[in-house]
C-alpha positions as CSV (number, residue, x, y, z in Angstrom):
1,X,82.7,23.7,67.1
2,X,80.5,20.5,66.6
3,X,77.7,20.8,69.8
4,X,78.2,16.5,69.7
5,X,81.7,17.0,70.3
6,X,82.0,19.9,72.9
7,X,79.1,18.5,75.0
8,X,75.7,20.1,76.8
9,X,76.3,19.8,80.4
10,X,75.5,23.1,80.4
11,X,71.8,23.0,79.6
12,X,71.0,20.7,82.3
13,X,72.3,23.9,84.5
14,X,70.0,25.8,82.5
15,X,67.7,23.4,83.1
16,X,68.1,24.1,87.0
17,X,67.4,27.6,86.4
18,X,64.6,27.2,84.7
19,X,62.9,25.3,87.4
20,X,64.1,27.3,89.7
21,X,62.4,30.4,88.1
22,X,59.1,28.3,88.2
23,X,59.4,27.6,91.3
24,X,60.2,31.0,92.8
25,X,56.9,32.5,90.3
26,X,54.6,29.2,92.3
27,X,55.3,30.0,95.8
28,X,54.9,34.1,95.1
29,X,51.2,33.0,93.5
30,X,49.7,31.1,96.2
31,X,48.2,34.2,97.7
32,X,46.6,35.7,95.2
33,X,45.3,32.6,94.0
34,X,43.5,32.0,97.7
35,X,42.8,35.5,98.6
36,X,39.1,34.8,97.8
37,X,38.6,32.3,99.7
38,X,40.9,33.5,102.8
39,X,39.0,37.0,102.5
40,X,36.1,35.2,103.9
41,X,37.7,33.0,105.9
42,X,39.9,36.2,107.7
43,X,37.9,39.3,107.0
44,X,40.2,41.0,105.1
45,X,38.7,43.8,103.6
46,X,40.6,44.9,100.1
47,X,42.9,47.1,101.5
48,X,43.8,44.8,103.6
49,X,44.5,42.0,101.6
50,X,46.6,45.1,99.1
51,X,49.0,45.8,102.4
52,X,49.8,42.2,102.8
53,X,50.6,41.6,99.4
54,X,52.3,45.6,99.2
55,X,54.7,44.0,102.1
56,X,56.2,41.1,99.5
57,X,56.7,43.6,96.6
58,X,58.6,46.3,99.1
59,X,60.7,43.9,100.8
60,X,61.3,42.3,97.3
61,X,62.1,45.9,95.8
62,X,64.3,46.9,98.8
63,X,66.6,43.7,98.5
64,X,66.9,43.8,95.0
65,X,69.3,46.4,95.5
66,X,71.5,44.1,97.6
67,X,71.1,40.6,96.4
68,X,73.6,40.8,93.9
69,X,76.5,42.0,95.8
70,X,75.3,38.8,98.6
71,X,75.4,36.7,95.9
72,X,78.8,37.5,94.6
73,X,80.0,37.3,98.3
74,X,78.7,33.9,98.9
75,X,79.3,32.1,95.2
76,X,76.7,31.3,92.8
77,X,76.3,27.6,94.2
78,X,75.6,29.1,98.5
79,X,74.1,32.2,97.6
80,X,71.4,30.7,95.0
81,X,71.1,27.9,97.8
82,X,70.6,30.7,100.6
83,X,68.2,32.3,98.2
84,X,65.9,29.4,97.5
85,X,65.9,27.9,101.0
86,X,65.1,31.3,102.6
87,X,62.0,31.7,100.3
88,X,61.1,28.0,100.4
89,X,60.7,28.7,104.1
90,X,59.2,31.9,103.3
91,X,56.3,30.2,101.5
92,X,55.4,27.3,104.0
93,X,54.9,29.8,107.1
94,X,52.2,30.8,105.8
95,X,50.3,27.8,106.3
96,X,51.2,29.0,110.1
97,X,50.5,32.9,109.8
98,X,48.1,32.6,112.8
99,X,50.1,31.4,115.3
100,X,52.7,33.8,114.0
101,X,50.5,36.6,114.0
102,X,49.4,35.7,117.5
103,X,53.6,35.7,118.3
104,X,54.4,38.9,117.1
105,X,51.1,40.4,118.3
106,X,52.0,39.6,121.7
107,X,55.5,40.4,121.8
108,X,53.8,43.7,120.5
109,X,51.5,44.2,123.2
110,X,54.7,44.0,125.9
111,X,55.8,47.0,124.2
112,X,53.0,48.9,123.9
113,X,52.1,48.4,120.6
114,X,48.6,47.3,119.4
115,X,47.7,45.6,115.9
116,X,44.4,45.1,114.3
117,X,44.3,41.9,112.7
118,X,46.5,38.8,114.2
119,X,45.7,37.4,110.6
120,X,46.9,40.0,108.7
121,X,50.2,40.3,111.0
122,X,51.1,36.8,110.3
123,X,51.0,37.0,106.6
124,X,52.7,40.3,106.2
125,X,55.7,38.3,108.7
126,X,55.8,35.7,106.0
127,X,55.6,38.0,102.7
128,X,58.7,39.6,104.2
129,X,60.5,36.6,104.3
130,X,59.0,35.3,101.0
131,X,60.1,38.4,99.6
132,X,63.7,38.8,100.7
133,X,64.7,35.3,99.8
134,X,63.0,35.8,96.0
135,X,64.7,38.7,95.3
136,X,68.0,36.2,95.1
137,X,67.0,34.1,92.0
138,X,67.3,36.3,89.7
139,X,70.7,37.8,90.5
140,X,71.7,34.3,91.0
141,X,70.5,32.6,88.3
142,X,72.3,35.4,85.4
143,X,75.4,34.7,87.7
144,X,75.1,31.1,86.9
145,X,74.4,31.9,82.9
146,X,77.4,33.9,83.1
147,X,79.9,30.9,84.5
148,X,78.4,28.2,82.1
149,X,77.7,30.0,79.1
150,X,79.8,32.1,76.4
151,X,78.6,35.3,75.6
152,X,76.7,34.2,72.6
153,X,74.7,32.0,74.4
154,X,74.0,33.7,77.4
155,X,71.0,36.1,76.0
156,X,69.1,32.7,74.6
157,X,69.7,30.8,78.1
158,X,68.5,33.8,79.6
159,X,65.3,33.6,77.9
160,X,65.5,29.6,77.9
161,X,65.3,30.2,82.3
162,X,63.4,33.3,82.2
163,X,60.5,31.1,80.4
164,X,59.9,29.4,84.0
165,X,58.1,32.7,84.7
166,X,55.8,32.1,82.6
167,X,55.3,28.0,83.1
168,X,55.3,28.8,86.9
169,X,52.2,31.3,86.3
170,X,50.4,28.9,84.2
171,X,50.8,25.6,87.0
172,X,49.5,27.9,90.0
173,X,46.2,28.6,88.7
174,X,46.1,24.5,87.9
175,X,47.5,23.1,91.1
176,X,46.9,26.1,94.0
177,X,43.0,26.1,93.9
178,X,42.8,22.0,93.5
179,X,45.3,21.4,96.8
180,X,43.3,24.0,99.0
181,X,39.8,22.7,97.9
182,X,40.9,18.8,98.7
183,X,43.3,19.5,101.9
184,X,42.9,23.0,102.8
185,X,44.4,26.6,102.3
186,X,47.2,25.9,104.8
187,X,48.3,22.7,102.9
188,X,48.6,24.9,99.7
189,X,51.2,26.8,101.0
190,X,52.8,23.8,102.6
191,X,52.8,21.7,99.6
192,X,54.0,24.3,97.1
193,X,56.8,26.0,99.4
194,X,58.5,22.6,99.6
195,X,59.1,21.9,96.2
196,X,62.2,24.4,96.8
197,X,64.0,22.1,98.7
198,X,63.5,18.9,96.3
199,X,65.2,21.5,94.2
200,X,67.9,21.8,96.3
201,X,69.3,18.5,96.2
202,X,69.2,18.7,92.7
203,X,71.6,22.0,93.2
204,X,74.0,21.0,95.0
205,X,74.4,17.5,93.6
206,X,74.8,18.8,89.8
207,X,76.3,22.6,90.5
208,X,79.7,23.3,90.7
209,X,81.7,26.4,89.2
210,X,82.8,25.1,85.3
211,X,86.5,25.2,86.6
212,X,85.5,22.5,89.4
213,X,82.6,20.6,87.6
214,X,84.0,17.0,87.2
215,X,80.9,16.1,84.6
216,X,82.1,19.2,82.2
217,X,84.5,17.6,79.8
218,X,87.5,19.5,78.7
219,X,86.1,20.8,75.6
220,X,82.8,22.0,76.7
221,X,84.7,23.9,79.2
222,X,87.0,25.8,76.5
223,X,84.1,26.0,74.3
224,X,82.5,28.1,77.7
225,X,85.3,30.3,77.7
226,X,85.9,30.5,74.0
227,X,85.1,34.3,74.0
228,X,86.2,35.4,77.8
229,X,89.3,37.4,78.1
230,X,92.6,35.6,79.8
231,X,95.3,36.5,81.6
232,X,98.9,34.9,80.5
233,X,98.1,31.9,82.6
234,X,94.7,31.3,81.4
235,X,92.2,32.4,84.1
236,X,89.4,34.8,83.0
237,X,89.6,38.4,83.4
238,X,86.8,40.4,84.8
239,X,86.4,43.9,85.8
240,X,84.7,43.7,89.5
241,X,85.3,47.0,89.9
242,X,81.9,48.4,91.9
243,X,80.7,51.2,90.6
244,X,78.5,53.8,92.9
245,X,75.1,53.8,92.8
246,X,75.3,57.6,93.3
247,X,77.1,58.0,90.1
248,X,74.5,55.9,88.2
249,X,71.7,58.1,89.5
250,X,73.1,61.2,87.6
251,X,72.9,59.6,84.3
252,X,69.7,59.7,82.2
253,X,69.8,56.3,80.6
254,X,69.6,55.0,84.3
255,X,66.4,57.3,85.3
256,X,64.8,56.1,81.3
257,X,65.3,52.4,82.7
258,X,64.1,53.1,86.5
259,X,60.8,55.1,84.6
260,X,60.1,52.0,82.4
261,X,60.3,49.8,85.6
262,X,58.4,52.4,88.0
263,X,55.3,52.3,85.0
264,X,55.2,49.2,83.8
265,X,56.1,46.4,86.9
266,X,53.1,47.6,88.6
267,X,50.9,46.5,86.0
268,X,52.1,43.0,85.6
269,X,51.9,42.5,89.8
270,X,48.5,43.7,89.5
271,X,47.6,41.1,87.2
272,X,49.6,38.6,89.0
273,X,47.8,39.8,92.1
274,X,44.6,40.7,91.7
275,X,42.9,38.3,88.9
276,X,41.7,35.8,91.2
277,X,39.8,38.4,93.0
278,X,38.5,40.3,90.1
279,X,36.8,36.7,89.2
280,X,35.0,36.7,92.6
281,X,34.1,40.0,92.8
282,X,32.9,40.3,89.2
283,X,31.7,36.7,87.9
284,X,31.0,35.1,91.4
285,X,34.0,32.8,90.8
286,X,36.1,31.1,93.2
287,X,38.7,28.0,93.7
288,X,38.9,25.7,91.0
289,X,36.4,27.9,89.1
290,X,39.5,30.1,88.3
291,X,42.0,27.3,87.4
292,X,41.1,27.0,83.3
293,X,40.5,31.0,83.0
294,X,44.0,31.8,84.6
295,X,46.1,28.8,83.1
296,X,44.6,30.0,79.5
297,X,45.4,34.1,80.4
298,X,49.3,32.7,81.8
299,X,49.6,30.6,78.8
300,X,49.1,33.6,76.4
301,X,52.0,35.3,78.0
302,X,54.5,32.3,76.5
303,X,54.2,34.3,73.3
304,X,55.0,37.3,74.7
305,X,58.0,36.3,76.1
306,X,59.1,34.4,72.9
307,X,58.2,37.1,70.5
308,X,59.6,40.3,72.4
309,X,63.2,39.0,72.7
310,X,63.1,38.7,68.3
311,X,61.2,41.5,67.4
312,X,63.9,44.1,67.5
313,X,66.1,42.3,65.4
314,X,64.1,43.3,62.7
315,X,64.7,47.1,63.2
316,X,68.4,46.2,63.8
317,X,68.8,44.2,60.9
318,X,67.5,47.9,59.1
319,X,70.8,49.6,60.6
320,X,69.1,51.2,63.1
321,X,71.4,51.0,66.5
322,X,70.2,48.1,69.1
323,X,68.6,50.8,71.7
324,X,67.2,52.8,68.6
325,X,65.7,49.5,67.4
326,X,64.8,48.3,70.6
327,X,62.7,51.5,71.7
328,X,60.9,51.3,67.5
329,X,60.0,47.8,68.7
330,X,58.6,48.6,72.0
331,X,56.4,51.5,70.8
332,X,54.6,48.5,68.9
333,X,54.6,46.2,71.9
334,X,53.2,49.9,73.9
335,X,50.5,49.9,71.6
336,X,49.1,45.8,72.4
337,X,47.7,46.5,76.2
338,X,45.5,49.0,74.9
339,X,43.3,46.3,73.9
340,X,42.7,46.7,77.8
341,X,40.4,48.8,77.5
342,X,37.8,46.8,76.1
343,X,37.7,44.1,78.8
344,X,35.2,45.6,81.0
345,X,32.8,46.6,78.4
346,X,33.0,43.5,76.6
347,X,32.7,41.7,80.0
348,X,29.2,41.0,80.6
349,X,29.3,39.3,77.3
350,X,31.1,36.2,78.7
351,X,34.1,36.3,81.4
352,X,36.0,35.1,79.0
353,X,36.5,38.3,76.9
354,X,38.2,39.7,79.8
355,X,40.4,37.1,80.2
356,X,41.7,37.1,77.0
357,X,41.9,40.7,76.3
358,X,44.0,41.0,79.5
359,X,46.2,37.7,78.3
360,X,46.8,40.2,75.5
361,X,48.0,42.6,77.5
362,X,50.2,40.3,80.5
363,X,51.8,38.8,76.7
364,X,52.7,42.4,75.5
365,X,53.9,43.0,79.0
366,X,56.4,40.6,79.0
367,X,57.8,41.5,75.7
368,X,58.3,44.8,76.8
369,X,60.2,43.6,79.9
370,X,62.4,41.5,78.1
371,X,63.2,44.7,76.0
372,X,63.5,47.0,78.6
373,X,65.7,44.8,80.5
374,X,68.2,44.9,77.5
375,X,68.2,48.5,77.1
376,X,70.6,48.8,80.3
377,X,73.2,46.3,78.3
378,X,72.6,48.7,75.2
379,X,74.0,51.3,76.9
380,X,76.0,50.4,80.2
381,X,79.2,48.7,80.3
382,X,78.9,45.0,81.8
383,X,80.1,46.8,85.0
384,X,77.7,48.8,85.3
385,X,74.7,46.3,84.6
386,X,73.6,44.9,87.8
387,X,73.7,47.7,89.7
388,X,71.7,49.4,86.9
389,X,69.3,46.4,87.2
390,X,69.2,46.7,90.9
391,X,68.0,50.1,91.2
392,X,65.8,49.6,88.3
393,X,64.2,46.1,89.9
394,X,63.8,48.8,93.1
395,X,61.9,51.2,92.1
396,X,60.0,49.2,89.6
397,X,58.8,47.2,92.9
398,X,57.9,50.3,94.5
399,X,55.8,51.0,91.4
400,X,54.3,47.6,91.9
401,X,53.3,48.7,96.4
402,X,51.6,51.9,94.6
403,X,49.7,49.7,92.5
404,X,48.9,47.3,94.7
405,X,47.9,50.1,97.4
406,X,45.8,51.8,94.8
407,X,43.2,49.0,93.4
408,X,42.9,48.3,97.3
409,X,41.8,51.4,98.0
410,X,39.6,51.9,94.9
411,X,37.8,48.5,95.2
412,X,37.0,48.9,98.5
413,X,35.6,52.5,97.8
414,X,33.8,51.5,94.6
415,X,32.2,48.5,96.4
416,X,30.9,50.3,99.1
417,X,29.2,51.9,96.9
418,X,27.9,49.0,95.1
419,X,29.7,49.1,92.0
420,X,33.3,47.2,92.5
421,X,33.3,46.9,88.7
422,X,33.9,50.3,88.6
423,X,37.7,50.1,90.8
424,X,38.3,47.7,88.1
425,X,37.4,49.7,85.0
426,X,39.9,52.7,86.7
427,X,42.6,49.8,87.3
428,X,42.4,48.3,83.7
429,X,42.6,52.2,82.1
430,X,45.6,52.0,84.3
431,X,47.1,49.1,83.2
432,X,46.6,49.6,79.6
433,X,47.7,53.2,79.0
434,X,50.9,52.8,81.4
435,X,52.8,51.4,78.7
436,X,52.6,54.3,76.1
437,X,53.2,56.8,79.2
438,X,56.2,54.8,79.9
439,X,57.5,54.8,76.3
440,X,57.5,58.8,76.2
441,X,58.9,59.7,79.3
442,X,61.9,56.8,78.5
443,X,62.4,58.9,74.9
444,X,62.5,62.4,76.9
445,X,65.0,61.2,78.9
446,X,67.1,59.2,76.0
447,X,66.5,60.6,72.4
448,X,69.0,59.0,71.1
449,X,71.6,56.1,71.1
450,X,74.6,57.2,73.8
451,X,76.2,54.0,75.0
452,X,77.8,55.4,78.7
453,X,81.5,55.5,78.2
454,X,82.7,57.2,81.2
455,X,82.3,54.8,84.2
């Protein structure tokens, strides 16, 4: 069918999504990007900068699980709304974590209940709330692919929105450190956190299901649902029958996908997390100091994310089965962070060998994740997916708090001893043999193709 002739309405959805998904990846950065300077400011000492940071990637795990099933209760057009207005909010109390802290520490006191830092209780309040409202835009935004897309298009729209990841890493470092330095940390995460709710009246002035959407024209909107099954009086069948998580757990495929996630998300919210510090602790660098170094590390991830979802295809195209394929091609994306290893001992060279090494690594990373992510359509029925995805996005969060929790603990160890850069050279070992690790256990668990058949 001739593109000119059906129309393209639905790429300025897409569109939305995408900067959305840049969005939600700015306001989740902010921290990490002024944890050196709030370190000094607050006296956090590593650890406690890793337990307000463990907060957002628990909460975030936890509601993963959930946000789906909200989602589909509420509609694509309230829920995403809900999503993005609850994190939006999320992001800007922390410009007034203080006077929170000083709330909750009080109304803790009455009961008896002491805290240690008013500081630290009034970030970890709005992490929560960063975190539960974040975990919507992903579930949200495939929703949305799903109503304005056919089934051929959905996996390139997927990576079209998914590509505000990335773009979203790479403004932070270049607009974060310039706002704090010129109006202050607090107007950061003012600033930033509002941008959601310019979004918003983009939303809900261009967003309405493809049945209702008055600027979809007729053929667009049969070229949507040229490939969706129909009932005799043309609506669109879909099996929404919920399967139980319980029965999930029992298979293997769903454990091989969990594993993937539990090993590998950790690594890419340490680097999301942590890299701002490491350029303090290690090259004395701090605010805009880090904007160039980050924005160039981000940028190398574009790649990764571009690469990953076509490597495959050449396995595929060999007659190998998608999974088998896809698992050939992530053993060679496994192999990339290993170049890891080198960053510390080629790091008093120039800082920049670090960087770049690790860009190598966050590149291969998201590669891997866009491969691992399609492993669970390989082998679930559509069903079956989100929950799959849900338990997955769970415990791979989880794998992220450990993370997190760890390099807290060993930094702060490691520089009381005098050497920090020795925390980091444990971390980046870490980091670089977790994908390899990962790949093994996922091909214990799944030798072979078995697409699930049963559910």
């Amino acid at each position: 069918m001739n593109e000119k002739k059906v129309g393209n309405y639905r790429w300025r959805i897409c569109a939305l999504l995408f900067f959305a998904t840049t969005v939600n990846y700015l306001d989740r950065q902010v921290l990490s990007l002024l944890k050196p300077h709030l370190e000094e400011i607050f006296g956090w000492s590593n650890s406690d900068y890793a337990n307000i940071a463990s907060v957002f990637q628990f909460t975030y795990a936890i509601s993963m699980l959930f946000a789906g099933r909200i989602i589909d209760k509420l509609g694509t057009k309230k829920g995403y709304a809900w999503a993005i207005i609850i994190w939006s909010i999320g992001a800007i109390i922390h410009a007034f974590a203080i006077p929170i802290g000083q709330g909750v520490s009080t109304v803790l006191g009455f009961m008896g209940i002491g805290v240690a830092s008013v500081s630290i209780v009034g970030f970890m309040v709005s992490r929560a709330v960063l975190g539960f409202g974040e975990a919507g835009n992903f579930p949200a935004a495939i929703k949305a692919t799903a109503e304005y897309f056919p089934k051929k298009e959905r996996s390139f729209a997927t990576g079209f929105f998914n590509g505000g990841t990335n773009i979203g890493a790479v403004l932070a470092p270049l607009s974060v450190p310039f706002i704090a330095a010129k109006w202050g940390w607090e107007a950061a995460f003012f600033f930033i956190g509002a941008i959601g709710f310019i979004w918003l009246i983009f939303w809900y002035k261009y967003y309405d299901k493809a049945e209702d959407q008055k600027r979809l024209s007729a053929e667009e909107l049969a070229y949507i649902r040229s490939d969706d099954e129909v009932d005799s009086s043309g609506n669109v069948i879909e099996d929404t029958a919920k399967v139980s998580w319980f029965k999930l757990l029992t298979y293997r495929q769903t454990w091989a996908f969990a594993v993937g996630k539990f090993m590998t998300d950790g690594v890419w919210w340490f680097f999301l997390f942590w890299l701002p510090a490491y350029l303090k602790d290690q090259y004395g660098m701090m605010d805009t100091q880090i904007m160039l170094p980050l924005a160039v590390l981000y940028s190398m991830t574009m790649f990764g994310s571009v690469g990953g979802g076509w490597f495959p295809m050449y396995f595929i195209k060999k007659g190998l089965e998608p999974y088998d394929g896809r698992m050939k091609a992530m053993l060679v994306i496994a192999i990339f962070p290993l170049v890891v290893l080198a960053a510390q001992p080629l790091g008093h060279i120039s800082f920049w060998f670090p960087v770049l090494l690790i860009g190598v690594g966050a590149s291969a990373h998201q590669a891997w994740s866009a491969n691992l992510f399609t492993t669970v359509s390989d082998m679930f029925p559509k069903k079956a997916i989100g929950s799959v995805v849900g338990i997955g996005g769970m415990i791979g969060g989880l794998g992220g708090v450990f993370m997190t929790k760890l390099g807290g603990g060993l930094f702060d160890h490691y520089k009381a001893l005098g050497h920090i850069e020795t925390g980091y050279t444990i971390m980046f070992t870490i980091c670089a043999l977790a994908y390899l690790v990962a790949w093994v256990l996922m091909k214990t668990l799944v030798p072979k193709y078995k697409l699930i058949t049963d559910l």
